[in-house]
PDB file of N, CA, C, O and CB in Angstrom:
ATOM      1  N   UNK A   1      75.621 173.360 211.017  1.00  0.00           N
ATOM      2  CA  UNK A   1      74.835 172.197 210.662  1.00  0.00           C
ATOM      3  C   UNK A   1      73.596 172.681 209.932  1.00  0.00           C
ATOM      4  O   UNK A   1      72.922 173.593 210.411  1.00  0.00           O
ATOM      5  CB  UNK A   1      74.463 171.354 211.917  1.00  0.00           C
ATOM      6  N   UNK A   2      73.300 172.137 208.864  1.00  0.00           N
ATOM      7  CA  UNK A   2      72.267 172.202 207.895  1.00  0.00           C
ATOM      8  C   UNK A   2      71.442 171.340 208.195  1.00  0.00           C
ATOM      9  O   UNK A   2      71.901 170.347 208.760  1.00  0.00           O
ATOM     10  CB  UNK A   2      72.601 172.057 206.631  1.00  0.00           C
ATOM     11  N   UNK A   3      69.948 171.389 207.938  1.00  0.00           N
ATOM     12  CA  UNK A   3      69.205 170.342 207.529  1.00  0.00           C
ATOM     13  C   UNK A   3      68.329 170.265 206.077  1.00  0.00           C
ATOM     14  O   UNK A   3      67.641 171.282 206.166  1.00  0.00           O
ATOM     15  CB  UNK A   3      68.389 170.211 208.582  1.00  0.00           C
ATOM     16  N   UNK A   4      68.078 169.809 205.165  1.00  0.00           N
ATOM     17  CA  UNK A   4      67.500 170.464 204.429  1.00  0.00           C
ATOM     18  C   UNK A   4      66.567 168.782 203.658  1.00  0.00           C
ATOM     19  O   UNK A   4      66.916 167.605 203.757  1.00  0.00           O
ATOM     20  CB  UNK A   4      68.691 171.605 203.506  1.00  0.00           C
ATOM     21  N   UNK A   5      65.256 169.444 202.892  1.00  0.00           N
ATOM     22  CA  UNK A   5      64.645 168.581 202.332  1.00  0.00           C
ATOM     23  C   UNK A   5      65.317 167.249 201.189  1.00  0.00           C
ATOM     24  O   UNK A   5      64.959 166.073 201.126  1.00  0.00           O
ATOM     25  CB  UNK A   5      63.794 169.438 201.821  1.00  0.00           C
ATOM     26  N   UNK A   6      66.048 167.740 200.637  1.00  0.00           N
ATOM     27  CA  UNK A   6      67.218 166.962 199.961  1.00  0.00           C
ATOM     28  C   UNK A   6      68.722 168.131 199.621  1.00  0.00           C
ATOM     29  O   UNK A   6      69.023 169.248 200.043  1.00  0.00           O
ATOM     30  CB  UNK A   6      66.455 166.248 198.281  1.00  0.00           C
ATOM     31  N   UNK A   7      69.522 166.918 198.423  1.00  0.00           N
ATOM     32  CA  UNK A   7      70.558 167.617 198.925  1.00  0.00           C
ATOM     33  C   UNK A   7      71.269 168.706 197.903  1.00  0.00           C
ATOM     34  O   UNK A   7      72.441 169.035 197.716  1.00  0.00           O
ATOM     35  CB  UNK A   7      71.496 166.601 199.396  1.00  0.00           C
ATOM     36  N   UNK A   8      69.952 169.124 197.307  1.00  0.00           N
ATOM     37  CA  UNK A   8      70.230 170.243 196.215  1.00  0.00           C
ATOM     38  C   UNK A   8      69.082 171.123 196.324  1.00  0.00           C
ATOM     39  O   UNK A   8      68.744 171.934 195.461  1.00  0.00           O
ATOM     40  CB  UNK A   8      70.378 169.689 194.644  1.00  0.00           C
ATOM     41  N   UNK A   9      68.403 170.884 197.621  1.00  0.00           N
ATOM     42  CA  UNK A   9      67.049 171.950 197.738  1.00  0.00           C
ATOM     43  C   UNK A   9      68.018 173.245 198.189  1.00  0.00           C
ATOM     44  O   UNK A   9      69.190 173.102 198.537  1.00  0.00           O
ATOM     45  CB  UNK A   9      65.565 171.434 199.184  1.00  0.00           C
ATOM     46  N   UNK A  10      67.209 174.742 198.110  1.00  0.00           N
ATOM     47  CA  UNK A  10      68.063 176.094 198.200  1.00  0.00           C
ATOM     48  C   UNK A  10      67.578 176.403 199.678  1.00  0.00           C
ATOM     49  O   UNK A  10      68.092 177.423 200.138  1.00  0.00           O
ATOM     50  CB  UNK A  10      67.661 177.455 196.918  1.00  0.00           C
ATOM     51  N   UNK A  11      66.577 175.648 200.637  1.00  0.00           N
ATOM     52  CA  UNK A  11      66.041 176.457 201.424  1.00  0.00           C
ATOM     53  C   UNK A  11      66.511 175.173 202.937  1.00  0.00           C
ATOM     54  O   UNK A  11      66.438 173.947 202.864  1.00  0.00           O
ATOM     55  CB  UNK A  11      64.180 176.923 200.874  1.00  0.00           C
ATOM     56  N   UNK A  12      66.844 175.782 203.839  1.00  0.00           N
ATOM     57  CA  UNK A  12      67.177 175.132 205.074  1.00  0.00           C
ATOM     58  C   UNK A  12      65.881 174.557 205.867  1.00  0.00           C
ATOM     59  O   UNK A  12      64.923 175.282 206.135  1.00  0.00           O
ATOM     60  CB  UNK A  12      67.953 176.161 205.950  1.00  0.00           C
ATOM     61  N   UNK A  13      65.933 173.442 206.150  1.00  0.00           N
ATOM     62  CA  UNK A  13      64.729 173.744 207.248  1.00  0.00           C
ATOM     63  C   UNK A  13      65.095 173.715 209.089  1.00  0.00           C
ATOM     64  O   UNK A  13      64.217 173.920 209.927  1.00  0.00           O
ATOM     65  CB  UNK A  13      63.506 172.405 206.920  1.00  0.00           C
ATOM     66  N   UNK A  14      66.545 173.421 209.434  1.00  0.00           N
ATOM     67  CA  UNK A  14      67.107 173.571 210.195  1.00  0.00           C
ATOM     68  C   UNK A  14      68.911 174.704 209.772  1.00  0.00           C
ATOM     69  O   UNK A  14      69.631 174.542 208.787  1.00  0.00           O
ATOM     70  CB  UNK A  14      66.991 172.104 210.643  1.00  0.00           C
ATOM     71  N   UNK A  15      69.067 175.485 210.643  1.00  0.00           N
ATOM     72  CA  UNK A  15      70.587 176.253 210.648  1.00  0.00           C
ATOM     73  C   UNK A  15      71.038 175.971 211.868  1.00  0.00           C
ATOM     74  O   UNK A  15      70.336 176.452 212.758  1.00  0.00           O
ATOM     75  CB  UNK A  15      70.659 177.920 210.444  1.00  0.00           C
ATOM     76  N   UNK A  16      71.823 175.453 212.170  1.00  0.00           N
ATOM     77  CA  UNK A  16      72.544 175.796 213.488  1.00  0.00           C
ATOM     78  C   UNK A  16      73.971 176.343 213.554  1.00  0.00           C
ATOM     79  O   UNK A  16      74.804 176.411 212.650  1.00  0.00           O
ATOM     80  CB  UNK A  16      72.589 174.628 214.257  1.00  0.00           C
ATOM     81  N   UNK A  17      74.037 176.621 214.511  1.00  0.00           N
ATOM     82  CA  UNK A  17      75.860 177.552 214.301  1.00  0.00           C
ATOM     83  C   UNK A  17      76.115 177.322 215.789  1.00  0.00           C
ATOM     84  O   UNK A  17      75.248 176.804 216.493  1.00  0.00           O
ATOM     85  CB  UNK A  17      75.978 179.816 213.759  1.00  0.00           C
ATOM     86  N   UNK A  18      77.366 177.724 216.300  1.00  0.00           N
ATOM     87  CA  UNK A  18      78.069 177.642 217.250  1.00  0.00           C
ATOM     88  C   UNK A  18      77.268 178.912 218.280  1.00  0.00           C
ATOM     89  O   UNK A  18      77.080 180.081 217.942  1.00  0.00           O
ATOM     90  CB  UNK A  18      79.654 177.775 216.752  1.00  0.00           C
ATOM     91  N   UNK A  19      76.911 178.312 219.514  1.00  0.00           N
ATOM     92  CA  UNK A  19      76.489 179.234 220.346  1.00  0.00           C
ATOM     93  C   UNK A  19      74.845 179.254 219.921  1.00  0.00           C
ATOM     94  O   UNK A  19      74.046 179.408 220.844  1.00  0.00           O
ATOM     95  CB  UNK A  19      77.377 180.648 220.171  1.00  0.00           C
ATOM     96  N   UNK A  20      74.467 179.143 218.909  1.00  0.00           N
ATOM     97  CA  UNK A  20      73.046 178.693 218.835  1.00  0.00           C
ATOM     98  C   UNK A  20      72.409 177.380 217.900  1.00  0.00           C
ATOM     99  O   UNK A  20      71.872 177.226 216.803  1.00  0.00           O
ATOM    100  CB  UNK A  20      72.395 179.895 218.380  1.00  0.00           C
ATOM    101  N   UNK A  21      72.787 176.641 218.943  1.00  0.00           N
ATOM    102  CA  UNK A  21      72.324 174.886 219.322  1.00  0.00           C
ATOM    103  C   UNK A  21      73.441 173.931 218.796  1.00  0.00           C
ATOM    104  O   UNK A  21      73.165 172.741 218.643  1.00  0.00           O
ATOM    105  CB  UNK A  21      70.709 174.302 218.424  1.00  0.00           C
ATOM    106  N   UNK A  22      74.696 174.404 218.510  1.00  0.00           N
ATOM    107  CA  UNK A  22      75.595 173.671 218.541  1.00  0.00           C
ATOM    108  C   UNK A  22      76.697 174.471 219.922  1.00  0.00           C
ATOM    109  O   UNK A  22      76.976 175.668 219.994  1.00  0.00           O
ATOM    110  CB  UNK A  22      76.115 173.525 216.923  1.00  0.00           C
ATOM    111  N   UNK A  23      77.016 173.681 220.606  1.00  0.00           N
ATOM    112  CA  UNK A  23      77.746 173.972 221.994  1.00  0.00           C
ATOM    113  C   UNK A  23      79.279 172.797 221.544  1.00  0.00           C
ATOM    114  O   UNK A  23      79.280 171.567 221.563  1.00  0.00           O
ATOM    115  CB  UNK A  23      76.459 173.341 223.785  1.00  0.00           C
ATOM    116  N   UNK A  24      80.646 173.908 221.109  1.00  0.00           N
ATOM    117  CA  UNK A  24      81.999 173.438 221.237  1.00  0.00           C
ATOM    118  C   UNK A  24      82.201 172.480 222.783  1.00  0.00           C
ATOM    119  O   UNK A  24      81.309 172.596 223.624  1.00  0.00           O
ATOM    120  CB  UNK A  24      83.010 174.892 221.173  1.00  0.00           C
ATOM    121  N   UNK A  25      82.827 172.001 222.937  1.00  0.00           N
ATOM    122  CA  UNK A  25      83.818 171.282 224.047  1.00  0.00           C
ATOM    123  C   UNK A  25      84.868 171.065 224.062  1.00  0.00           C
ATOM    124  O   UNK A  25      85.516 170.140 224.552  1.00  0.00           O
ATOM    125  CB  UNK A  25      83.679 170.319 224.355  1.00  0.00           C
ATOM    126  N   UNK A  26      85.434 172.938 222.858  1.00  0.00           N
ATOM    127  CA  UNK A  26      86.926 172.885 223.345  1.00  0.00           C
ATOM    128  C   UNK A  26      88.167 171.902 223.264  1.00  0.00           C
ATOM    129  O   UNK A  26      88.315 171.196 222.266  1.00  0.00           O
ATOM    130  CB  UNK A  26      86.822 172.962 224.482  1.00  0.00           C
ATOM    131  N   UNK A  27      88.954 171.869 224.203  1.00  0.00           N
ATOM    132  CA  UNK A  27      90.190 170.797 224.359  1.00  0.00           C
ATOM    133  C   UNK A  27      89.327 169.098 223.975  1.00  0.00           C
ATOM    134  O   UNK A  27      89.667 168.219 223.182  1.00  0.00           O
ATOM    135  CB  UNK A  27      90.962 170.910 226.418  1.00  0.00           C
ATOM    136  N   UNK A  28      88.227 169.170 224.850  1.00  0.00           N
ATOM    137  CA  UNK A  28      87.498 168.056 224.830  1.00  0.00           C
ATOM    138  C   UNK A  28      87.314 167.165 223.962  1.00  0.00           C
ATOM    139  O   UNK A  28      87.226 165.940 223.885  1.00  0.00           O
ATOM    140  CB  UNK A  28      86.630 168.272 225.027  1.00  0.00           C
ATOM    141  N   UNK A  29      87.245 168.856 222.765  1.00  0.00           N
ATOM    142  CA  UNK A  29      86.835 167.985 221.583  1.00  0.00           C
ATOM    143  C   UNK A  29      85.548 167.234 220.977  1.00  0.00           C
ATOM    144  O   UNK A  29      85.534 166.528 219.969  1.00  0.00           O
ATOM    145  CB  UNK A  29      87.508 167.153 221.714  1.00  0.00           C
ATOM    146  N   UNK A  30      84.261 167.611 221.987  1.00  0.00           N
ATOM    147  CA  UNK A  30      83.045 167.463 221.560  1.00  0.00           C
ATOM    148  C   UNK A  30      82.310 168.337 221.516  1.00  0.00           C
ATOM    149  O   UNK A  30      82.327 169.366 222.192  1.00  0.00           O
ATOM    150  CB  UNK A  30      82.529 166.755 222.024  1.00  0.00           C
ATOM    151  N   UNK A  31      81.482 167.975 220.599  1.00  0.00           N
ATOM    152  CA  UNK A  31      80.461 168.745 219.563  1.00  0.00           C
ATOM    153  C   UNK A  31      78.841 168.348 220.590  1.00  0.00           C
ATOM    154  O   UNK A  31      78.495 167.220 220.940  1.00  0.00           O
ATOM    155  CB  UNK A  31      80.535 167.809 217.457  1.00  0.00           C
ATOM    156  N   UNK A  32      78.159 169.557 220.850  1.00  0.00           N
ATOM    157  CA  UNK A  32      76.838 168.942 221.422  1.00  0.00           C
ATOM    158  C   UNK A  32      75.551 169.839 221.022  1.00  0.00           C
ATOM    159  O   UNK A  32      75.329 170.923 221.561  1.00  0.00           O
ATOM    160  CB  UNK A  32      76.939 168.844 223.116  1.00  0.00           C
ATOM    161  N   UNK A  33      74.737 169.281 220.033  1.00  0.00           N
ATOM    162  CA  UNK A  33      73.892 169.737 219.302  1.00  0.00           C
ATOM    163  C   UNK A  33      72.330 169.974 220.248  1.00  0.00           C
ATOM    164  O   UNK A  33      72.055 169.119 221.090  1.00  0.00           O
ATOM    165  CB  UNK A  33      73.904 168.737 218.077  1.00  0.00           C
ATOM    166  N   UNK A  34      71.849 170.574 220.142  1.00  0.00           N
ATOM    167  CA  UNK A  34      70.463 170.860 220.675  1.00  0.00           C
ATOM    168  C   UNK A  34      69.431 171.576 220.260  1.00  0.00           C
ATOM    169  O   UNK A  34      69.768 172.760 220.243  1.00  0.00           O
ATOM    170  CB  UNK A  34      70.526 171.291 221.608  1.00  0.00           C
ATOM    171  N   UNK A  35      68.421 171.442 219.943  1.00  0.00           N
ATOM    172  CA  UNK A  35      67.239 171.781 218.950  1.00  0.00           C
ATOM    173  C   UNK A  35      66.260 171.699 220.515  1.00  0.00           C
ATOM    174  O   UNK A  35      66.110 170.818 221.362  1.00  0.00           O
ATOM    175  CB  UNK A  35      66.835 170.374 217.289  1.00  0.00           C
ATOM    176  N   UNK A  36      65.693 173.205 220.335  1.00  0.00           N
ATOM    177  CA  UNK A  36      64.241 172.901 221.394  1.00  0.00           C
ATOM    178  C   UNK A  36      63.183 173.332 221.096  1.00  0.00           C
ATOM    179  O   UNK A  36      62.920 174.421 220.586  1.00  0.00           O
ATOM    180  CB  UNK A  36      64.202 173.401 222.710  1.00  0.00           C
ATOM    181  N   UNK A  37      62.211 172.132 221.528  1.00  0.00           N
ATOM    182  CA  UNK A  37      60.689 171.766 221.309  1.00  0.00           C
ATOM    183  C   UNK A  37      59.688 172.961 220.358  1.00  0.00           C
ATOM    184  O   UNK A  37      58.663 172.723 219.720  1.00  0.00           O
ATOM    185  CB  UNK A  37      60.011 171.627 222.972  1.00  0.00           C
ATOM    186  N   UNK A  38      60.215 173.934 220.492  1.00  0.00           N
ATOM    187  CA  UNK A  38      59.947 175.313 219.754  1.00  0.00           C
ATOM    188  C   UNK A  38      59.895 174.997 218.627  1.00  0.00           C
ATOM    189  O   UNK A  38      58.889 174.578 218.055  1.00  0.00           O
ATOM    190  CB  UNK A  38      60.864 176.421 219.855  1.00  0.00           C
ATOM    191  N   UNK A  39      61.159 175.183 218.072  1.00  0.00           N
ATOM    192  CA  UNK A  39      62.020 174.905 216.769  1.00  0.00           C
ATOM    193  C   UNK A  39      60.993 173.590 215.859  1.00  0.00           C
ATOM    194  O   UNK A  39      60.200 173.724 214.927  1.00  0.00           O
ATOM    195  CB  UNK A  39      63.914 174.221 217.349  1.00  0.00           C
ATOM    196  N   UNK A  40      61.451 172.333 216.632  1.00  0.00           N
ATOM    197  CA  UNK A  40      61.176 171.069 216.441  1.00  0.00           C
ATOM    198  C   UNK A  40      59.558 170.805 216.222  1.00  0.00           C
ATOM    199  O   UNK A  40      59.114 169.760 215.744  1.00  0.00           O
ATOM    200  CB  UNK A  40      61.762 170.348 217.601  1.00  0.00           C
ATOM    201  N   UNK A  41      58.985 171.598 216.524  1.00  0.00           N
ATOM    202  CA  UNK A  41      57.319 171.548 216.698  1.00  0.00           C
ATOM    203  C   UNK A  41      56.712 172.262 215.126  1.00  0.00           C
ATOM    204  O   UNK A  41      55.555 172.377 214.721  1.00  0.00           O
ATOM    205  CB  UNK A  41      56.727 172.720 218.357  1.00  0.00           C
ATOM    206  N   UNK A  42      57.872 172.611 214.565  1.00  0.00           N
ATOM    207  CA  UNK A  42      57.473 173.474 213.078  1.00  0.00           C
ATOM    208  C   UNK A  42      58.060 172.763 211.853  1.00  0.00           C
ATOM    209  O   UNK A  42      57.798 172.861 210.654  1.00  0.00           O
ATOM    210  CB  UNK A  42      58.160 175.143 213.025  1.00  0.00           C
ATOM    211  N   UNK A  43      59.058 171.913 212.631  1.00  0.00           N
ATOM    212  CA  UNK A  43      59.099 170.881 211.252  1.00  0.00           C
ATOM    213  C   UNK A  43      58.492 169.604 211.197  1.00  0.00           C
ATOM    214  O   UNK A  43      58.385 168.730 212.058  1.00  0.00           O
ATOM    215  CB  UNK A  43      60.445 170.495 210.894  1.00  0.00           C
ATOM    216  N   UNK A  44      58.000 169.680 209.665  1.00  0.00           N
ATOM    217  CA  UNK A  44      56.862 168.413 209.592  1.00  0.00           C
ATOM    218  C   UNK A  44      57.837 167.284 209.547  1.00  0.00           C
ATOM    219  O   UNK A  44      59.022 167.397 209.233  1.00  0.00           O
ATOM    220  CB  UNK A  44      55.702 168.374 208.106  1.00  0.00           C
ATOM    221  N   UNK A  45      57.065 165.897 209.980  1.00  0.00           N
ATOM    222  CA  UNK A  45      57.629 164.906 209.660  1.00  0.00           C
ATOM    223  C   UNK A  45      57.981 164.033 208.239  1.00  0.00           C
ATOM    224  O   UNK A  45      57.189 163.845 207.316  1.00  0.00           O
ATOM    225  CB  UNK A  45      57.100 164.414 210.330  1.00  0.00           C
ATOM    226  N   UNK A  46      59.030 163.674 208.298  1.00  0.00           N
ATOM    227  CA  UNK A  46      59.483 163.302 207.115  1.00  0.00           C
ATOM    228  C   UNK A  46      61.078 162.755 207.535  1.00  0.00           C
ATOM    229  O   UNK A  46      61.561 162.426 208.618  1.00  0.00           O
ATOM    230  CB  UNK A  46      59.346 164.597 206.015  1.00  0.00           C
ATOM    231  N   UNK A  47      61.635 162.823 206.171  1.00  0.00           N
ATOM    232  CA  UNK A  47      63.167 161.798 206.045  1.00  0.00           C
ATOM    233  C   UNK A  47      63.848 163.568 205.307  1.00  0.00           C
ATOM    234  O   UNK A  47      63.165 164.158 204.470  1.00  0.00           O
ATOM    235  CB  UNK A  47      63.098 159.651 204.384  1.00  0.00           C
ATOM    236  N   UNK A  48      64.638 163.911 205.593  1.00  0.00           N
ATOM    237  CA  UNK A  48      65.606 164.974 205.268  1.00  0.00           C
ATOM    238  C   UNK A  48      67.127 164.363 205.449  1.00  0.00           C
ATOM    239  O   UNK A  48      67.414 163.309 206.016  1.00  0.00           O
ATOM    240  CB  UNK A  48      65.337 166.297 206.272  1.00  0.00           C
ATOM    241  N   UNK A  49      68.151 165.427 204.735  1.00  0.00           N
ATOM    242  CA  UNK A  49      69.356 165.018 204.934  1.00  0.00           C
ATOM    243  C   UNK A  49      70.143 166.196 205.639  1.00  0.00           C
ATOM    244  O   UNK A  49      69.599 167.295 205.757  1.00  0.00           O
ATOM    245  CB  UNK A  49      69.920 164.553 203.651  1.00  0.00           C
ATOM    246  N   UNK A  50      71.393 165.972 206.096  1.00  0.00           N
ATOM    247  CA  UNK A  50      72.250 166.478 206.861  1.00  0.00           C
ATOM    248  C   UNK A  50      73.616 166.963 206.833  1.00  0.00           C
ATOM    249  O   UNK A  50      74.332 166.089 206.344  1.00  0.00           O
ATOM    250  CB  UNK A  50      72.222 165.879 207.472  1.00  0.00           C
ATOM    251  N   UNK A  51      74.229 167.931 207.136  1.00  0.00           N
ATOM    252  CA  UNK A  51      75.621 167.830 207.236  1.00  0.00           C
ATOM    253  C   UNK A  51      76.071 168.851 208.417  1.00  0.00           C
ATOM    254  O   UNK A  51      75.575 169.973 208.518  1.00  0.00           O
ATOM    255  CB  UNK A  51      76.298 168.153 205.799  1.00  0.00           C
ATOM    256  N   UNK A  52      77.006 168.373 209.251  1.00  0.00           N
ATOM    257  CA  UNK A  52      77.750 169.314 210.332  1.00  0.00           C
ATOM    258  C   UNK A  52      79.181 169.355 209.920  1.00  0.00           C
ATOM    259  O   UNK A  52      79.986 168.427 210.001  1.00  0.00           O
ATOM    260  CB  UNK A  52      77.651 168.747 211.937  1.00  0.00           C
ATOM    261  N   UNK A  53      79.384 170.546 209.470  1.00  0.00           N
ATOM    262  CA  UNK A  53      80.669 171.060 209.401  1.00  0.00           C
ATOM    263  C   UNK A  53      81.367 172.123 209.852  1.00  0.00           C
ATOM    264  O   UNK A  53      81.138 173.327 209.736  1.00  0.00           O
ATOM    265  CB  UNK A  53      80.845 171.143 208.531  1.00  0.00           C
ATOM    266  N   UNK A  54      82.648 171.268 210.622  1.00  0.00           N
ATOM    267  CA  UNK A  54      83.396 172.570 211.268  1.00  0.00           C
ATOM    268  C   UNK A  54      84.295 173.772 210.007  1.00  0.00           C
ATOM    269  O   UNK A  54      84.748 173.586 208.877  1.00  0.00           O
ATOM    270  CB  UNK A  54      84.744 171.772 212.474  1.00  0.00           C
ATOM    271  N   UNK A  55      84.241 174.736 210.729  1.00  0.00           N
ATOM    272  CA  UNK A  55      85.074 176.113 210.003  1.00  0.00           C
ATOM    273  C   UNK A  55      85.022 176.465 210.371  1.00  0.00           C
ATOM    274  O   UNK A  55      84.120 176.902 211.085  1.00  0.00           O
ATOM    275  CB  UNK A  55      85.131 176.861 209.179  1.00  0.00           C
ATOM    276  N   UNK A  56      86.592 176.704 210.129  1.00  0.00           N
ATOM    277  CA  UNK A  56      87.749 177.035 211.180  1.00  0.00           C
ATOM    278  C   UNK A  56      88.426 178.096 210.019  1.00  0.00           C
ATOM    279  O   UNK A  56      89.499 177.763 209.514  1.00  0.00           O
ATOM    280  CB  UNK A  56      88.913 175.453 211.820  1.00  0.00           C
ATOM    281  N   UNK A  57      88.093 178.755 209.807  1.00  0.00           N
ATOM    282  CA  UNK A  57      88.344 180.166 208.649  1.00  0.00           C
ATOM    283  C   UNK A  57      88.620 179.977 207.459  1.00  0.00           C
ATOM    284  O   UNK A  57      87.826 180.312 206.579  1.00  0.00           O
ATOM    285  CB  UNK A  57      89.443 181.083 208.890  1.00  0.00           C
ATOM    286  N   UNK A  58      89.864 179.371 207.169  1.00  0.00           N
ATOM    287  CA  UNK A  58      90.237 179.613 205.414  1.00  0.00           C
ATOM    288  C   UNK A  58      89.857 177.434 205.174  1.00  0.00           C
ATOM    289  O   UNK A  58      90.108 177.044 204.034  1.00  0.00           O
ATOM    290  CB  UNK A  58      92.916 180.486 204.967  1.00  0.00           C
ATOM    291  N   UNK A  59      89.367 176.388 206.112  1.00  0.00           N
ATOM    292  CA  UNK A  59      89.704 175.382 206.015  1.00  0.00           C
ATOM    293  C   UNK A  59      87.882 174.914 206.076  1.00  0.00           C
ATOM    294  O   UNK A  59      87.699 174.840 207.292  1.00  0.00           O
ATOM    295  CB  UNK A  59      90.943 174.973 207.086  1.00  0.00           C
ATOM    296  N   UNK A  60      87.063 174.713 205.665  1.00  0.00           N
ATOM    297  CA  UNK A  60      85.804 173.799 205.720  1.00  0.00           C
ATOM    298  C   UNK A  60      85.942 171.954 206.085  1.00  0.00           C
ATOM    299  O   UNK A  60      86.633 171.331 205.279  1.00  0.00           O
ATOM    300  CB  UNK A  60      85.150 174.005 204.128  1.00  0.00           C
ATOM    301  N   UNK A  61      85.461 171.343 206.964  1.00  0.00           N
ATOM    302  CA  UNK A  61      85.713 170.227 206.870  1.00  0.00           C
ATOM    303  C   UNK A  61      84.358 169.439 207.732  1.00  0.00           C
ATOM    304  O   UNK A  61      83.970 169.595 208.890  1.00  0.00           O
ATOM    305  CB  UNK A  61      87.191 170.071 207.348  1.00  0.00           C
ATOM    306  N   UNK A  62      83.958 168.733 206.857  1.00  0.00           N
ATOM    307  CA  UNK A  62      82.413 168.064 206.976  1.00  0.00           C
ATOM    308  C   UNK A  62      82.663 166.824 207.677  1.00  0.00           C
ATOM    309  O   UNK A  62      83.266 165.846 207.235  1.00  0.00           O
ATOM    310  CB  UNK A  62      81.587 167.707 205.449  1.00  0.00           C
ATOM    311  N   UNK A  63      81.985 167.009 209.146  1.00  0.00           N
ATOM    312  CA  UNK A  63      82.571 165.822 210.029  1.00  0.00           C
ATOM    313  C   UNK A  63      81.903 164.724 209.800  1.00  0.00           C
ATOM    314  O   UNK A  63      82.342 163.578 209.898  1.00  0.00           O
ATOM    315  CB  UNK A  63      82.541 166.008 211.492  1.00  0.00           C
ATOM    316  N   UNK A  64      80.007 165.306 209.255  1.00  0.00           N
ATOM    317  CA  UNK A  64      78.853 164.106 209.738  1.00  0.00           C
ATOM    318  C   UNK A  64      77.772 164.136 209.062  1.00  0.00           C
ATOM    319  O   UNK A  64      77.023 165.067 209.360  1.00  0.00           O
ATOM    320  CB  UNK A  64      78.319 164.167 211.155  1.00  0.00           C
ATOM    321  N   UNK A  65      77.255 163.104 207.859  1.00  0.00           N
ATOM    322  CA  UNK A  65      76.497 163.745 207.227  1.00  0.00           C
ATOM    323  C   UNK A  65      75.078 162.569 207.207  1.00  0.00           C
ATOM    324  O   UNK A  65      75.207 161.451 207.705  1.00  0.00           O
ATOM    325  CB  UNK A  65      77.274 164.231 205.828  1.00  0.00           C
ATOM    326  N   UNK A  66      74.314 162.836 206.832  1.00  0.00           N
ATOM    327  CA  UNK A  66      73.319 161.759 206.913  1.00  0.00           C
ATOM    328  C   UNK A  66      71.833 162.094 206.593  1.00  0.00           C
ATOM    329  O   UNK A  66      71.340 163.098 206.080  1.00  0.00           O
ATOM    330  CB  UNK A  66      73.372 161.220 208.258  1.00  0.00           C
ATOM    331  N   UNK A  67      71.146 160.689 207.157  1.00  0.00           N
ATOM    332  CA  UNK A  67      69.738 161.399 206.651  1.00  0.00           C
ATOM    333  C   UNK A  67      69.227 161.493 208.312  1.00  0.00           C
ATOM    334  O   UNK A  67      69.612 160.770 209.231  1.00  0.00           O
ATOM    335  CB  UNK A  67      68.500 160.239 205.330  1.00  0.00           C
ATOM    336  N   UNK A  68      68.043 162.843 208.387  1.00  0.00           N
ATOM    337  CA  UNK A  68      67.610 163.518 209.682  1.00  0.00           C
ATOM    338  C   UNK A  68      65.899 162.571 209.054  1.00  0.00           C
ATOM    339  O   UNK A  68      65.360 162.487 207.951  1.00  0.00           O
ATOM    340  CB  UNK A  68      67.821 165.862 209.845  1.00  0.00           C
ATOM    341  N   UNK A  69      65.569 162.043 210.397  1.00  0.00           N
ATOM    342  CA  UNK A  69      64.216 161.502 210.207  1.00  0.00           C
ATOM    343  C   UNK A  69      63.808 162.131 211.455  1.00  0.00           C
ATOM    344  O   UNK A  69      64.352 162.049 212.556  1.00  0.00           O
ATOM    345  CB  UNK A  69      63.992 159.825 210.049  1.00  0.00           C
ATOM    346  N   UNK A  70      62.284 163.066 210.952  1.00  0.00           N
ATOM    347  CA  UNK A  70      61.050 163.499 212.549  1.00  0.00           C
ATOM    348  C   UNK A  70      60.190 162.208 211.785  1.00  0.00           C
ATOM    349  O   UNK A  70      60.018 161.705 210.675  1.00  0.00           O
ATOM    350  CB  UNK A  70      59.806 165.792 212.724  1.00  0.00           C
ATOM    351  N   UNK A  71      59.751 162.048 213.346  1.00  0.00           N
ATOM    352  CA  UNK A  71      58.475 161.075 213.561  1.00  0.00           C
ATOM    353  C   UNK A  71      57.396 161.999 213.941  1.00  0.00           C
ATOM    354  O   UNK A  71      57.546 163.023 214.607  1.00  0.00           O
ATOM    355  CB  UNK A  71      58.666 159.875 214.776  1.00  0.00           C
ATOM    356  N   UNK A  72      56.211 161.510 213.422  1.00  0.00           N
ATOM    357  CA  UNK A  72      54.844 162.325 214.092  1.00  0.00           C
ATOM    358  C   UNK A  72      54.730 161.823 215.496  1.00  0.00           C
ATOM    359  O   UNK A  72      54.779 160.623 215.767  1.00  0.00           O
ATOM    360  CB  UNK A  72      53.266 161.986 213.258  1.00  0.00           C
ATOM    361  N   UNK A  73      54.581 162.736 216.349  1.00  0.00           N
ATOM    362  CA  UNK A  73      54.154 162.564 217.737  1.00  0.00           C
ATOM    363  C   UNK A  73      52.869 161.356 218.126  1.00  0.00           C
ATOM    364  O   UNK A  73      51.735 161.832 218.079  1.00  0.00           O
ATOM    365  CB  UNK A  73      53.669 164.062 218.144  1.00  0.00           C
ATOM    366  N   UNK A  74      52.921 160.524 218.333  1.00  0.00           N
ATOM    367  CA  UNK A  74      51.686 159.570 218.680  1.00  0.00           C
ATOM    368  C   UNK A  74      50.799 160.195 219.877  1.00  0.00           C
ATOM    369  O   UNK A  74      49.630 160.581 219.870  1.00  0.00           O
ATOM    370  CB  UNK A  74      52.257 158.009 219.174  1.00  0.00           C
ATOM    371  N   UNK A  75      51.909 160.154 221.059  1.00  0.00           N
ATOM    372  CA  UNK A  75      51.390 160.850 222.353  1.00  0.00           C
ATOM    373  C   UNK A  75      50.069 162.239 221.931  1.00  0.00           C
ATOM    374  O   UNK A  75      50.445 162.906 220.967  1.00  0.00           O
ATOM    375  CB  UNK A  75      53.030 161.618 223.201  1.00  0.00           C
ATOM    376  N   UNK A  76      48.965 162.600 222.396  1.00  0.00           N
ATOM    377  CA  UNK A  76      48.672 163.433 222.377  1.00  0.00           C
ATOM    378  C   UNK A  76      47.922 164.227 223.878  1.00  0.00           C
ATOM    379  O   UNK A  76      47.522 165.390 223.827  1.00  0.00           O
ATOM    380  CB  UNK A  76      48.174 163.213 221.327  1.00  0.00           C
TER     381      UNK A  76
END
């Protein structure tokens, strides 16, 4: 899973991969994404776009794509 400022920028502002913050579920068959407060605390707010795609070796296939919106924290 990518995140990036739009959808021809060269630079990521999120990577995720399997085993770090995307977690398989197997037979199950679900996908469970997780980003922590670390990470999330360094990207500014704004509207970005998205894509999660599985690969599975010689086959690429883009399950989910969209736009990623952070909100500024109100709470302080």
């Amino acid at each position: 899973m990518q995140v990036r400022d739009s959808y021809d920028s060269d630079t990521a502002i999120l990577s995720l991969t399997n085993g770090s913050g995307i977690t398989l579920g197997g037979t199950a068959g679900t996908i469970g994404v997780s980003v922590g407060y670390q990470t999330m605390g360094s990207v500014v707010a704004g509207q970005y776009v998205y894509d999660l795609e599985l690969n599975s070796g010689s086959q690429v296939t883009r399950l989910v794509q969209g736009i990623f919106t952070v909100q500024a924290e109100v709470t302080r």
